[in-house]
C-alpha positions as CSV (number, residue, x, y, z in Angstrom):
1,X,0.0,0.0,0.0
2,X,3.2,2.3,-0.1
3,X,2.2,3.2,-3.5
4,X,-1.1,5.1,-2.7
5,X,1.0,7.5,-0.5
6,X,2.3,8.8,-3.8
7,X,-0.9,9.9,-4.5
8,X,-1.0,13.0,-2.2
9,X,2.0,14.6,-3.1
10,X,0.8,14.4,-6.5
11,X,-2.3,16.2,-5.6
12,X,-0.4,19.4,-4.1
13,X,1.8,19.7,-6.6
14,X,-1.1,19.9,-9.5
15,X,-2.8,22.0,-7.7
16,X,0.3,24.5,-8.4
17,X,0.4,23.5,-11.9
18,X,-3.0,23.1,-13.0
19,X,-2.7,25.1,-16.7
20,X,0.5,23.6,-17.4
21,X,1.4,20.0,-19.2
22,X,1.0,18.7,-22.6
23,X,-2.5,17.0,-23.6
24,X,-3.4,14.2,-22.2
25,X,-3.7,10.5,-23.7
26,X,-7.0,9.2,-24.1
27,X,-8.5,5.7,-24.2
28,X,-10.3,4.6,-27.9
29,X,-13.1,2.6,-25.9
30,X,-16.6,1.6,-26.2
31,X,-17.8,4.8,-23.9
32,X,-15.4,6.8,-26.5
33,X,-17.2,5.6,-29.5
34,X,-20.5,6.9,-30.7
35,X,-21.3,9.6,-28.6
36,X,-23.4,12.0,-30.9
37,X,-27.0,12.1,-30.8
38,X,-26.3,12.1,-34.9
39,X,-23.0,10.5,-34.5
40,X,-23.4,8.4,-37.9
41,X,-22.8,10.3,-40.2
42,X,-19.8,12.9,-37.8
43,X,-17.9,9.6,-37.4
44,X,-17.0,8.7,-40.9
45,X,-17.4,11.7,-42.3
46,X,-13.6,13.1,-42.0
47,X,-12.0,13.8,-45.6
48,X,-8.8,14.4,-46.9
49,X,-8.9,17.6,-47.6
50,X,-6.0,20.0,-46.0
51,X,-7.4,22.6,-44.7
52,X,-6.5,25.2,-41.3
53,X,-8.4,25.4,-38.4
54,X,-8.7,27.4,-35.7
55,X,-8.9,26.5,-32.0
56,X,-10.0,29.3,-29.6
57,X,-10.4,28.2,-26.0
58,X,-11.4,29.9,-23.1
59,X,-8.9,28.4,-21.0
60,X,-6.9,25.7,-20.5
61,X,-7.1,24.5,-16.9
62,X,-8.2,20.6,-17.1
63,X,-8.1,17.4,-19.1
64,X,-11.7,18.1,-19.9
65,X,-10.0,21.2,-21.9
66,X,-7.1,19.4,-23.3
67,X,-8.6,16.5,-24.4
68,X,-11.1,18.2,-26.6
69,X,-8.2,20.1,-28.2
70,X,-6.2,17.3,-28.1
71,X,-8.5,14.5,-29.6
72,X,-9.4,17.3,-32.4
73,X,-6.2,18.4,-33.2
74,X,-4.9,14.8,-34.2
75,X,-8.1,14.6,-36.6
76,X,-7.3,17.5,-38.3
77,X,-3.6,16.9,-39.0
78,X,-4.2,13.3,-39.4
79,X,-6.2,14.2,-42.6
80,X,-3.5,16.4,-43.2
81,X,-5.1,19.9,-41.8
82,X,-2.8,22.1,-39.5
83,X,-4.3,23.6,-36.4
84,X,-4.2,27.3,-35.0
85,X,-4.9,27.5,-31.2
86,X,-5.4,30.6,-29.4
87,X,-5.9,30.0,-25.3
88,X,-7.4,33.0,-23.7
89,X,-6.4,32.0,-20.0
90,X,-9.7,32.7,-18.6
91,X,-9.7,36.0,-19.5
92,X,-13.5,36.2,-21.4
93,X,-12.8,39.4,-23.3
94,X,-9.7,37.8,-24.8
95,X,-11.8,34.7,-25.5
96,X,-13.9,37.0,-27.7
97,X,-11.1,39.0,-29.3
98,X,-9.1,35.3,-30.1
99,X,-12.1,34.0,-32.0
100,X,-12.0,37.5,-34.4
101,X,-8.3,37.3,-34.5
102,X,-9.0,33.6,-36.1
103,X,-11.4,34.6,-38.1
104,X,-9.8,37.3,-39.7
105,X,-6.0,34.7,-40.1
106,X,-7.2,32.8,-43.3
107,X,-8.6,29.7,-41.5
108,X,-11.0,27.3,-43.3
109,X,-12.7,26.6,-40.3
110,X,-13.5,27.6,-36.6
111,X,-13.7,25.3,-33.2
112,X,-15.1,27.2,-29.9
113,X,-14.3,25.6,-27.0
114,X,-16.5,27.7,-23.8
115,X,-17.9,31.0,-24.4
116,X,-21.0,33.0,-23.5
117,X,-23.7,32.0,-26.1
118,X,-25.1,35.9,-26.1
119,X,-21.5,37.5,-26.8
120,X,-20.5,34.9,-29.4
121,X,-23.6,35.7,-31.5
122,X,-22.4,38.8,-32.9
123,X,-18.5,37.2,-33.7
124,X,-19.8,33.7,-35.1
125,X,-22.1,36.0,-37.5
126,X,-18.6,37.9,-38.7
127,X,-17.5,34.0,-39.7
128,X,-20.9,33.4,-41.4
129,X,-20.2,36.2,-43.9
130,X,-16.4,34.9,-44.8
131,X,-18.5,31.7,-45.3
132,X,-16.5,30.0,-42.4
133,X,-17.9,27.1,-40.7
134,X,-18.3,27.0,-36.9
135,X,-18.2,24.4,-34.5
136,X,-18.8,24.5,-30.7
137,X,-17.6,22.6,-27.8
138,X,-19.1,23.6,-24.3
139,X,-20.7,26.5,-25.1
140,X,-24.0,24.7,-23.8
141,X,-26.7,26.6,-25.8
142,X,-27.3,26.8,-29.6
143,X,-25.4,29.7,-31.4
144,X,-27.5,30.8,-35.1
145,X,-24.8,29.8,-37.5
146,X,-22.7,27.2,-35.6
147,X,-23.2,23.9,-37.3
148,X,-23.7,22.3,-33.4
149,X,-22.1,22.5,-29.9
150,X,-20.7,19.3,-28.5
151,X,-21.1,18.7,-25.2
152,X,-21.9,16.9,-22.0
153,X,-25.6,16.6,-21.1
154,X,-25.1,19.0,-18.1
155,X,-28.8,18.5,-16.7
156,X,-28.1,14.8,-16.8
157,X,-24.8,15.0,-15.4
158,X,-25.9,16.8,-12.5
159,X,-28.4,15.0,-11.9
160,X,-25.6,11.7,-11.8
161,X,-23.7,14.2,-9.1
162,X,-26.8,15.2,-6.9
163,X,-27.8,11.7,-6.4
164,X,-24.4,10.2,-6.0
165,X,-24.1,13.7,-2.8
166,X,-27.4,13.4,-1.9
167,X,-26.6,9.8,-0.6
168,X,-23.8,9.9,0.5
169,X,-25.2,12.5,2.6
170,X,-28.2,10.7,3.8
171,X,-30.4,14.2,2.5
172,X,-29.5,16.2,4.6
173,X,-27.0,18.6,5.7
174,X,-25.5,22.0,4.7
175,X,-23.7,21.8,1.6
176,X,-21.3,24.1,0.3
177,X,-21.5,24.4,-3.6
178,X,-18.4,25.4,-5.1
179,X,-18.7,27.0,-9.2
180,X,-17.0,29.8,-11.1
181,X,-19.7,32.9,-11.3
182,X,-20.1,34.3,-15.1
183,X,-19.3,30.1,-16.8
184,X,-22.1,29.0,-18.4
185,X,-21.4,25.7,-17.8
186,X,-21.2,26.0,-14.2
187,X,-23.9,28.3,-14.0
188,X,-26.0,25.7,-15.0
189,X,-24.7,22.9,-13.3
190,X,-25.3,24.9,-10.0
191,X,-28.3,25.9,-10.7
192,X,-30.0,22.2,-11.7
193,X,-28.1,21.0,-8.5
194,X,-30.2,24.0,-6.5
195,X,-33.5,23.0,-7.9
196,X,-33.0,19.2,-7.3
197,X,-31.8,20.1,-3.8
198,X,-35.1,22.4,-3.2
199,X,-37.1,18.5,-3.0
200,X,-35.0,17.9,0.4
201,X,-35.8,20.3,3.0
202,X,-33.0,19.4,5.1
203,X,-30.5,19.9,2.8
204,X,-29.4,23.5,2.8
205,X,-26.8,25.0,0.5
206,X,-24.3,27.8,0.8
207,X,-22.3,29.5,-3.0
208,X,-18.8,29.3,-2.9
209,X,-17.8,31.9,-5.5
210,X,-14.5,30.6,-6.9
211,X,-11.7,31.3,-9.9
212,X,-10.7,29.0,-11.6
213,X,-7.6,28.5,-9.2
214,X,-8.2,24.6,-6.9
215,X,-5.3,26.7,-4.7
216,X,-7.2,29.4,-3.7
217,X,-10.5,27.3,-3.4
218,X,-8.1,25.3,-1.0
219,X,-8.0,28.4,1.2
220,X,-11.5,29.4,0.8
221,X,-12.4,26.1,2.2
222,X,-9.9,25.7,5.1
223,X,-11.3,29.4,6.2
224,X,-14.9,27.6,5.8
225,X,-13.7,24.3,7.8
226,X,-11.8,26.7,10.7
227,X,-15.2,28.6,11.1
228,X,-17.3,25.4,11.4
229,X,-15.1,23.4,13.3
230,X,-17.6,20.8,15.1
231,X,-18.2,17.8,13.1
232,X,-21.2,17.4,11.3
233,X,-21.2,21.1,10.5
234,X,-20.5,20.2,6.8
235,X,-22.2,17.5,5.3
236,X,-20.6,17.9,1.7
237,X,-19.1,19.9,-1.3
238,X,-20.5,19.6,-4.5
239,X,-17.6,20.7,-7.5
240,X,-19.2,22.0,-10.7
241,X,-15.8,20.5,-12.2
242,X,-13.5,18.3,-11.1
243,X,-10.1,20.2,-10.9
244,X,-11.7,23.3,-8.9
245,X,-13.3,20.7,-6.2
246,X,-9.6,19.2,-6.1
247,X,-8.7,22.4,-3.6
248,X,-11.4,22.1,-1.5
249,X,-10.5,18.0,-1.2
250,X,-7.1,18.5,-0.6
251,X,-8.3,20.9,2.0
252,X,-11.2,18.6,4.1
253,X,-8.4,15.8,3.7
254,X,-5.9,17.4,5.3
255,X,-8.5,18.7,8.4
256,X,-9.3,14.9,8.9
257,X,-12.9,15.8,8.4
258,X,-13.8,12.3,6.8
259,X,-17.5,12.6,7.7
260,X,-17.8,15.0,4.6
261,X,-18.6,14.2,1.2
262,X,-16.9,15.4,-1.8
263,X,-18.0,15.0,-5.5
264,X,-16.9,16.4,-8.8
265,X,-17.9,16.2,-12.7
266,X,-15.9,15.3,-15.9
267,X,-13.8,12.4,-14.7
268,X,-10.4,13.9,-15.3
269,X,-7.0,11.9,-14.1
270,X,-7.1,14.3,-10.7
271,X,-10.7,12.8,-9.6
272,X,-9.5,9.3,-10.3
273,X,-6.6,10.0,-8.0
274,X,-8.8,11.7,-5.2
275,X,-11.2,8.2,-5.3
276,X,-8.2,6.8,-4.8
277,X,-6.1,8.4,-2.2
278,X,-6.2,7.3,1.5
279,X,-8.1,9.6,3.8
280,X,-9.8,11.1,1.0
281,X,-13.5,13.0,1.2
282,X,-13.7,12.7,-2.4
283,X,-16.7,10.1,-3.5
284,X,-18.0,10.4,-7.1
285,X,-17.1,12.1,-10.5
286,X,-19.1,11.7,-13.0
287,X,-17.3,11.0,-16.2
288,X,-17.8,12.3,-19.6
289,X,-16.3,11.4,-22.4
290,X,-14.2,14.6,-23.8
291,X,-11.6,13.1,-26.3
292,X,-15.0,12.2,-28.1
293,X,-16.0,15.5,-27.8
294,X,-13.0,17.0,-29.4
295,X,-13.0,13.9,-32.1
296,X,-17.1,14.5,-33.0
297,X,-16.2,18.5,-33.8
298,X,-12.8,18.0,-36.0
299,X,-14.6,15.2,-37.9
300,X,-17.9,17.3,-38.6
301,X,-16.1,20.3,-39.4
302,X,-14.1,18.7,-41.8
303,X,-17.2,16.6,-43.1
304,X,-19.0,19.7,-44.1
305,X,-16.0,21.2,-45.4
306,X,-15.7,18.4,-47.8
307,X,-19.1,18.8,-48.9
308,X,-19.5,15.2,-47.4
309,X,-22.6,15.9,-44.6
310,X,-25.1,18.3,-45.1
311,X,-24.8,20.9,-42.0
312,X,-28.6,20.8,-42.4
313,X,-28.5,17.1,-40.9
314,X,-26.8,18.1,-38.0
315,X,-28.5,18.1,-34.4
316,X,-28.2,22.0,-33.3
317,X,-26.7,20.4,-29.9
318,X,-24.9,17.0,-29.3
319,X,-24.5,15.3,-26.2
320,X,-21.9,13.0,-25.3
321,X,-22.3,9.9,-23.3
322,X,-21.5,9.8,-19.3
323,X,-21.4,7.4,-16.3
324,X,-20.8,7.3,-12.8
325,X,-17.6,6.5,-11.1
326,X,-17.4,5.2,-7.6
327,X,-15.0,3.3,-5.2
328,X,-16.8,0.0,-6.3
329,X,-16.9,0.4,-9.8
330,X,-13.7,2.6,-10.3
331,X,-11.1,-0.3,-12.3
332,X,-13.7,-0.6,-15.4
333,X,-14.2,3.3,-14.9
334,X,-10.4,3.7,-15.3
335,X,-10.3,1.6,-18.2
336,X,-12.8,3.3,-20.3
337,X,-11.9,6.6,-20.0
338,X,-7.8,6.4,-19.4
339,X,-6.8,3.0,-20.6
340,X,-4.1,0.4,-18.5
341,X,-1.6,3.2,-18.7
342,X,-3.3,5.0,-16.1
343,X,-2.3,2.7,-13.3
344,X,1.6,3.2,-14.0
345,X,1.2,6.6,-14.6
346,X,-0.5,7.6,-11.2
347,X,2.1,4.7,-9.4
348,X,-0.8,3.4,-8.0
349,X,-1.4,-0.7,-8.0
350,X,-4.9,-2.3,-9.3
351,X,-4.8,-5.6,-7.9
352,X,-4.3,-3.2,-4.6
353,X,-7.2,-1.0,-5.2
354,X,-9.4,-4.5,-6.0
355,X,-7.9,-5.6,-2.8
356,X,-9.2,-2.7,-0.7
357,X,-12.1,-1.9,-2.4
358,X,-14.1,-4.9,-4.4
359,X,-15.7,-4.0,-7.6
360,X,-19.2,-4.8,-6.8
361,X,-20.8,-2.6,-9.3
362,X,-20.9,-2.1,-13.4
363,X,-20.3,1.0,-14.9
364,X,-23.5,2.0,-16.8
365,X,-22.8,4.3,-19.4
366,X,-25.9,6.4,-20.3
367,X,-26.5,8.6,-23.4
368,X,-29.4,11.2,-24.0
369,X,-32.3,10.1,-26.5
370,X,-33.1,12.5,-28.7
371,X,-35.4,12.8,-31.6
């Protein structure tokens, strides 16, 4: 078990480095595949021809980011396309100012990853009039003239989180929920979690305003802990993603407040490592499945560049597949969205993890239905 001691050094030093690193490697499995409401036609539909595409992110600051850029980057240049990114470091006006940068650099074609759906209505019209097809990732409402944004289901991955806290929890409880104010994304996911919560009057909830900064959300929870110091104060912390939540874990962790319950969405390499560490508060992340994200936009951009789908055809908004991932199911979790390498590049050992903790449950991996 010396192994898993590994783990919390390797916590504290990625909360210092959280933006930095190259893209991550990500596993070609069966919850990788398919993951388009419309994904027939997306999959097959990547051509040959070369053409330049732009990348503007909002920022940078987890695998869910890089592996979206990542998985649609090698599409592009493995059909023999180059790639432009522009990262605006969470700075939204730069976001903004990136895209028309792009726009205005010659590129055949445009990939959004994040973004306010209101203030990119007015710049995804300028790429409309050059006649350049847009594609969004994240952005989590339709934008007129974007072929579709990619995305997690965030209603249905909330819900996956509230019921995995809610239990954990017994229903009850102050719970402290922790989101970036002015993300969409996040917005969202707090406010679903809000109104689920509203059904259990003896769950109350508390806004922790963050950055997107897991070291400072450390601090904002240790001041939190140190002003509720008698057990059972806290009942849990629900992270609208799992890299900002890692803070707030490191933090519980180190008060040896085991009696509260943390949870997190998006199923990066960080929450596998929190499942996994000893003395760890962290119980759930619920996984979606990014590097298909990333693959579903290059190969539909290039598709309709190609003239080979019909940007008519395509589903305004696409959801990707999701599951849970828990203590007892958290080997086959691994596996699907990390692959075997994960185990040697974390230093942690799986017949160990079985060991302590027996993998009584299946991962069920769920996708929206839509018409």
């Amino acid at each position: 078990m010396k192994r898993l001691l590994v783990i919390g050094m390797a916590l504290s030093l990625m909360l210092l480095a959280m933006s930095c690193g190259k893209s991550s490697e990500t596993n070609s499995s069966p919850a990788a595949a398919g993951t388009t409401a419309k994904s027939s036609t997306a999959v097959s539909a990547g051509g040959s021809g070369v053409y330049k595409i732009g990348i503007a992110t909002r920022e940078i600051t987890n695998d869910y980011n890089r592996d979206i850029i990542s998985s649609a980057q090698k599409v592009v240049e493995g059909a023999g396309g180059s790639v432009v990114i522009a990262d605006a470091n969470a700075d939204y006006q730069k976001h903004n100012e990136n895209i028309e940068n792009l726009i205005n650099s010659g590129i055949d074609g445009l990939i959004i990853q994040l973004g306010d759906a209101q203030q990119l209505t007015p710049i995804v019209a300028k790429a409309t009039a050059k006649k350049i097809p847009v594609i969004c990732a994240g952005v989590g409402a339709p934008i007129p003239g974007v072929l579709s944004d990619l995305n997690g289901d965030n209603p249905l991955l909330t819900v996956l989180a509230a019921d995995a806290l809610l239990s954990a929890v017994g229903y009850k409880g102050t719970i402290y929920v922790v989101y970036v104010p002015g993300a969409p994304l996040l917005e969202t996911r707090r406010r679903i979690f809000q109104s689920i919560c509203a059904d259990f009057p003896q769950v109350k909830l508390i806004d922790v305003p963050a950055e997107h900064n897991p070291a400072k959300v450390q601090t904002q929870i240790e001041e939190i802990l140190t002003a509720n110091p008698v057990k059972g104060s806290i009942a849990g912390v629900y992270g609208t993603y799992d890299m900002l939540v890692s803070g707030a874990n490191e933090a519980i962790r180190r008060a040896g407040r085991d009696e509260i319950k943390v949870i997190g969405i998006d199923g990066d390499k960080i929450a596998f490592q929190m499942l996994l560490q000893d003395g760890s508060p962290f119980v759930t992340t619920v996984v979606q499945d990014s590097p298909g994200i990333g693959r579903q936009c290059a190969e539909i951009l290039l598709g309709v560049l190609n003239g080979k789908i019909d940007p008519s055809t395509i589903a305004p908004q696409i959801p990707a597949t999701c599951y849970t991932a828990t203590r007892k199911n958290v080997v086959e979790a691994v596996g699907l969205r990390w692959g075997e390498g994960f185990w040697n590049d974390v230093q942690i050992s799986k017949d160990e993890i079985i060991a302590k903790y027996p993998q009584t449950d299946p991962v069920q991996v769920v996708s929206p239905t839509v018409p």
